[in-house]
C-alpha positions in Angstrom: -17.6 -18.9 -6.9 -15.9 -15.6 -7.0 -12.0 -15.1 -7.9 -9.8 -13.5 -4.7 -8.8 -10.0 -5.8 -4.9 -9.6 -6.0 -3.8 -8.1 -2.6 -1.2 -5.7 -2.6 0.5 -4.6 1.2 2.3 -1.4 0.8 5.1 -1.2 3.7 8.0 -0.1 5.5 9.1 0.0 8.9 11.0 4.2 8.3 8.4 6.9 8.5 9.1 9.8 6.0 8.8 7.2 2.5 5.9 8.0 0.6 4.8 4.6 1.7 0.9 6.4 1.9 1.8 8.4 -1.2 2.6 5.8 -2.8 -0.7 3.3 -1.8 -3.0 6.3 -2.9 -1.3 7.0 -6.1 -0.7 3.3 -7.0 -4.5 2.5 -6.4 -5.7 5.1 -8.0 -3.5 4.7 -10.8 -4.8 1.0 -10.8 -8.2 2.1 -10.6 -7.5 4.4 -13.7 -6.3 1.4 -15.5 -10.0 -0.5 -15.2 -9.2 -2.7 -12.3 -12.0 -2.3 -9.4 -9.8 -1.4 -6.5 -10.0 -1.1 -3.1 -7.9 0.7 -0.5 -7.6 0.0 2.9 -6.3 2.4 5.3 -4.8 0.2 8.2 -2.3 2.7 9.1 -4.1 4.4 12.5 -2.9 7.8 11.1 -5.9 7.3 8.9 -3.6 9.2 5.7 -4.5 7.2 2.8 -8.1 8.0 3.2 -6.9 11.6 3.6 -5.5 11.4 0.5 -8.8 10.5 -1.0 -10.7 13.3 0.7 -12.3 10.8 3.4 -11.1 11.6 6.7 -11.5 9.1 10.0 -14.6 9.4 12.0 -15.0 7.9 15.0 -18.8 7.9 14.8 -18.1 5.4 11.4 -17.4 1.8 10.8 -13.5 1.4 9.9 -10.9 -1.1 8.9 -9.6 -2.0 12.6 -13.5 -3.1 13.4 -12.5 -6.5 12.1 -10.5 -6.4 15.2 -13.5 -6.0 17.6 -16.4 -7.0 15.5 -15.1 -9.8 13.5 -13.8 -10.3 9.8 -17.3 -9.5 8.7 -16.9 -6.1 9.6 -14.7 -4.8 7.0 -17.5 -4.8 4.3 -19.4 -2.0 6.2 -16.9 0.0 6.4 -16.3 0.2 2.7 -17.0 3.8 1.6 -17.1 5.5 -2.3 -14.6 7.8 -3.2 -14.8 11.0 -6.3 -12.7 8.6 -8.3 -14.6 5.7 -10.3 -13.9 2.4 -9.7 -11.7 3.0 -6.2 -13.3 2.4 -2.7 -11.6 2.8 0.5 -12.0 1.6 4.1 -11.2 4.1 6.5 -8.8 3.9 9.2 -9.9 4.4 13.1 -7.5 6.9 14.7 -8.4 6.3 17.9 -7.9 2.4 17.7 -5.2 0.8 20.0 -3.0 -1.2 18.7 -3.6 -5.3 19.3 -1.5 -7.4 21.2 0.3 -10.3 20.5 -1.7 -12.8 20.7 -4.1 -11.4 17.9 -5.4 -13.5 14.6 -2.5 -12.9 12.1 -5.6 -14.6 9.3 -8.0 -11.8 10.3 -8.0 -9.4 7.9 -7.1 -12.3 4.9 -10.3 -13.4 6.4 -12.3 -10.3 5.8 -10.6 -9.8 2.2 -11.7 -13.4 1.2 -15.7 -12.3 1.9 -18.1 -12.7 -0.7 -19.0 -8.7 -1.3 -15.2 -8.2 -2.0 -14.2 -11.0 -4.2 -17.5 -10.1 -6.3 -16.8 -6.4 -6.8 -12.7 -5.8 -6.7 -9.9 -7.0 -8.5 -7.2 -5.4 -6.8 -7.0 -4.7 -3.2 -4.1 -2.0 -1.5 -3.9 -2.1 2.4 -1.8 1.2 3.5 0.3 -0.5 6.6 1.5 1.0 9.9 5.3 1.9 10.4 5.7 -0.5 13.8 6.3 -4.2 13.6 3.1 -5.6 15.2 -0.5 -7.2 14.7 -1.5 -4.8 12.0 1.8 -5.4 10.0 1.6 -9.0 10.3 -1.9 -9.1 9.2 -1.5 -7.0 6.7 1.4 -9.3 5.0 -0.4 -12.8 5.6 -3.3 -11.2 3.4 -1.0 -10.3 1.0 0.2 -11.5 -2.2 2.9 -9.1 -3.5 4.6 -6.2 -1.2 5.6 -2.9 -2.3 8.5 -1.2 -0.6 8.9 2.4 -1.1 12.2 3.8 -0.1 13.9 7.4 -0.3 17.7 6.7 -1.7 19.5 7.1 1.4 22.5 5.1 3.1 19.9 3.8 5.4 17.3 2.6 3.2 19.2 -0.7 2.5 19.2 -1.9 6.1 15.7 -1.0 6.3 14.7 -3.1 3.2 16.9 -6.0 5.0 15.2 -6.4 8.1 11.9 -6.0 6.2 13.1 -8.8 3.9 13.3 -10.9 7.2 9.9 -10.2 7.7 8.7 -10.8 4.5 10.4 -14.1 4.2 9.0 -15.3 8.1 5.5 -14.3 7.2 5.9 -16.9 4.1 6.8 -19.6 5.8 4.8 -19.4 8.7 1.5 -17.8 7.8 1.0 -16.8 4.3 2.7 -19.3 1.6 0.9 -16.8 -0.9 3.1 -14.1 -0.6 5.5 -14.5 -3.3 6.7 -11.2 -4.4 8.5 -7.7 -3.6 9.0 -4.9 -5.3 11.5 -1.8 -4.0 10.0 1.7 -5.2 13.2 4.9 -5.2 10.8 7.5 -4.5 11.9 11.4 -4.2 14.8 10.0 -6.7 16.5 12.7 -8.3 19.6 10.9 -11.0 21.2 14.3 -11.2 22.2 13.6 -7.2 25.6 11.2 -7.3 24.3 9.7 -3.6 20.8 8.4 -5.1 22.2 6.5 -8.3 24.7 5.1 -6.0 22.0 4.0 -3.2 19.8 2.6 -6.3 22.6 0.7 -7.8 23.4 -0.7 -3.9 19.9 -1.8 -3.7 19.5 -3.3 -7.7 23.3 -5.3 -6.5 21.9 -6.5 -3.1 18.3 -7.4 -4.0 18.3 -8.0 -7.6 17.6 -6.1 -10.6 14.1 -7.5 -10.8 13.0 -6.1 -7.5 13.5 -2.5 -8.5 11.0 -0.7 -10.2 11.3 2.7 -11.9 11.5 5.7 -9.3 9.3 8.6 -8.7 10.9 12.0 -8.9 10.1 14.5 -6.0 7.3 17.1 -7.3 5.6 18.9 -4.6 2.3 18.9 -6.3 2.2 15.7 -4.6 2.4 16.8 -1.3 -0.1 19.7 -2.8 -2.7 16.9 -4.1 -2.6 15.0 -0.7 -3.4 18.9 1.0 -6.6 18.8 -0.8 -7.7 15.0 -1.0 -6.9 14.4 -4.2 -4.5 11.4 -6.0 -2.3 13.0 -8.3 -3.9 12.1 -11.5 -6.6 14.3 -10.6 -5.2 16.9 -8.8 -2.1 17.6 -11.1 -2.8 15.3 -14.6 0.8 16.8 -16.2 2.6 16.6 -13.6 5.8 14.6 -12.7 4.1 12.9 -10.2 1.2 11.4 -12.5 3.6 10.6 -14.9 5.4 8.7 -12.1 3.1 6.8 -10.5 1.1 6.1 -13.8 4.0 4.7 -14.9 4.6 2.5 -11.8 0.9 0.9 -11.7 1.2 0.1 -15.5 4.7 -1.7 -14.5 3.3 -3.6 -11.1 0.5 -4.4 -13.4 2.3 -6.3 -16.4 5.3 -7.5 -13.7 2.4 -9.1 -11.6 0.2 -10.4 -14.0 -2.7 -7.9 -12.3 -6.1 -8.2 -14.1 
């Protein structure tokens, strides 16, 4: 009997907050740490395999084939990437979003098969932006959800009606989701409006939510150009440091093996 691997959904419903930034960085900074990761690209944009140098093909298998084929589906999609010990599952571009009336357990399904418990102990699912079938299946796999936000007098409401979500998925589908985490990325302390927005959000969701912040630093905008996670791509840089930091700290907040 195989242990499930610890599922991480990265998410918010604002475009423009590093949310695929921060799933490639975080997994391959997880990955770096020794934990067998894999990352799955359920955003249709099909940018977090991008950021890993594996572009979507229609011609391939992809993530939103469990949709069509069945939960077993997932598993031939998995593909290698440059970095050792992190796989990804491509996202299908092309792929209509499901209605309604779709499995909110399929893609928990597909993450509970034998040829993923045996070989990962982490798995990141990159979500979409909207509020539909891929979102809710992406929490009701999940057991932790990271929110990435950019310090702005918007961000709070955002987390808010997310929290709503969060807190309906747990009751009604997914009893395992237990925890969230709020990420300040493109934080800069020097700037009076951020520390303010990061104290707002450590007052109104609790100190132990919030977890350091990543500076801006375009070399990660520079890494993602040439599908690369930061580590690789720019091992000095502010951005490593970051997000190195951040896995270490999801890691020992999480109890991640």
């Amino acid at each position: 009997m195989f242990a499930s691997p610890f599922i991480i959904a990265v998410a918010n419903r604002k475009g423009g907050t590093g949310k695929t930034t921060t799933a490639v960085n975080l997994a391959a900074g997880l990955a770096r740490s020794g934990s067998a990761t894999l990352l799955v690209d359920f955003d249709t944009q099909g940018h977090a395999g991008l950021g890993l140098g594996i572009p979507p093909n229609k011609h391939a298998a992809c993530a939103h084939d469990i949709f069509t084929r069945g939960p077993g589906a997932l598993t031939e999609a998995i593909r290698p990437t440059a970095l050792a010990l992190l796989d990804v599952v491509p996202a299908d571009s092309l792929f209509e979003h499901p209605g309604e009336q779709t499995d909110p357990l399929l893609l928990a399904t597909a993450l509970k098969e034998k040829s993923v418990c045996s070989r990962y102990r982490v798995v990141v699912i990159d979500t979409p932006p909207s509020l539909d079938a891929l979102l809710i299946n992406a929490l009701s796999a999940a057991h932790g959800v990271v929110i990435p936000f950019v310090p702005h007098p918007l961000a709070a409401e955002g987390v808010r009606q997310f929290a709503r979500l969060f807190f309906r998925i747990r009751m009604v589908t997914n009893p395992n989701l237990r925890i969230l985490a709020l990420a300040p990325v493109q934080a800069n302390l020097t700037i009076v409006l951020h520390r303010q927005i990061i104290d707002q959000m450590r007052q109104q969701f609790g100190a132990e939510r919030l977890t350091g912040f990543i500076r801006p630093d375009i070399k990660l905008a520079e890494a993602f150009a040439v599908g690369k996670p930061i580590f690789e791509y720019a091992p000095q840089s502010r951005g490593s440091q970051d997000y190195g930091a951040f896995a270490q700290e999801l890691r020992r907040l999480w109890s991640i093996g």
